[in-house]
N, C-alpha and C positions, 0 to 999 in steps of 0.2 A: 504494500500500500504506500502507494508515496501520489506529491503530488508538486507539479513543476510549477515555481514561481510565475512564468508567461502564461500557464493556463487558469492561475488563480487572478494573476493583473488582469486577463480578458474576459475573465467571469464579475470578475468585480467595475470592470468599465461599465459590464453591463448592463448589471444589477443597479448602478448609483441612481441610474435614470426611478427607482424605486422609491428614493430618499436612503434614507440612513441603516446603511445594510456592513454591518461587519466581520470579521473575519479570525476565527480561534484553530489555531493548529489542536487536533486531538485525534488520538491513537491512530498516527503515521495518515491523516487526512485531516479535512479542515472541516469545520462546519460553521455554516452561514447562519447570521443571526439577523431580523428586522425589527428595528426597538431594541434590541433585548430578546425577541423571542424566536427560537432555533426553529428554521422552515425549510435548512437544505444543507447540503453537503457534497461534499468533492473527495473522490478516491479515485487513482487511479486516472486522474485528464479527465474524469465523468462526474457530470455534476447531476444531482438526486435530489428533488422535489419531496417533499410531507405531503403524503395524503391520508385521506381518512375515507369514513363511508361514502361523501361527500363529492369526493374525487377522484378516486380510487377507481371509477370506472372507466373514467375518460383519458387516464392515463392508458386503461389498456385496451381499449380502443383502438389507438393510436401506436398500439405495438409497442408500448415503453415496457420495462423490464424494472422488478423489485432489486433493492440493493441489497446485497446477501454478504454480510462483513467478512465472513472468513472463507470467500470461493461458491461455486453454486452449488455444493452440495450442501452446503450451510443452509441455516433457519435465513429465510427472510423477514426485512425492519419495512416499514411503513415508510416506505422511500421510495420513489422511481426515476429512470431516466429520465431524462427532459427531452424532447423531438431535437432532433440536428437543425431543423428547420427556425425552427422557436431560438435559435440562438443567432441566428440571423437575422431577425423580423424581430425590432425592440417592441412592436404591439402583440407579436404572439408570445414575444418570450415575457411581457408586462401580465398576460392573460395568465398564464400558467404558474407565473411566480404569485399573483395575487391571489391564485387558487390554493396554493401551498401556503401562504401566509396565514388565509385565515384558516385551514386543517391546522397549524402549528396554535395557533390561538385559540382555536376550538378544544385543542387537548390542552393548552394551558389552563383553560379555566375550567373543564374538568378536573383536573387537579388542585384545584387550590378550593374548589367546593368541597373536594371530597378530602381536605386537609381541615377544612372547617367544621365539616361533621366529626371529625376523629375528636376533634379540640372537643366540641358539644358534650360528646359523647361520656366523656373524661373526666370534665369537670362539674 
């Protein structure tokens, strides 16, 4: 898993057109944050969209492929290719990334309701 500076600067040209999209090296790949909140990733020169029920279909529609961390006989993560196309086209690739923004946001705030009931629950 690695992932090459020119292909992170060309994903990140990309993306700016987003607003405020940043950038965390983590286990030998990077993963993209908007705000604060994790919607993609790059392993490998391939960059990997969040989806959820929501989106999940349209990704494979379109023939994109789950991210599978350790080779594809691995478990696959709630991530898919992005189209080659969409990385060309800043309104296809604006479409797809806003789609993955809000799957990354939709499990955030599941998460932090279901950190509120634990508290509830507890106290």
């Amino acid at each position: 898993m690695a992932v090459s500076e020119s292909y992170l600067e060309f994903v990140m040209e990309k993306l700016e057109r987003l607003g405020t999209v940043t950038a965390r090296k983590m286990f030998g790949g990077v993963g993209l944050y908007f705000e604060g909140t994790f919607f993609a990733l790059i392993d490998d020169d391939v960059l990997y969209f969040k989806v959820d029920d929501f989106n999940e279909a349209e990704f494979q529609r379109a023939g994109m492929e789950p991210f599978h961390p350790f080779g594809v006989d691995s478990y696959s993560m709630k991530y898919y290719t992005v189209p080659a196309d969409a990385l060309e086209d800043d309104a296809e690739l604006r479409k797809w990334a806003e789609g993955a923004i809000a799957a990354a946001a939709r499990k955030a705030s599941k998460g932090k309701g279901a950190t509120k009931k634990r508290r509830k629950r507890t106290t």
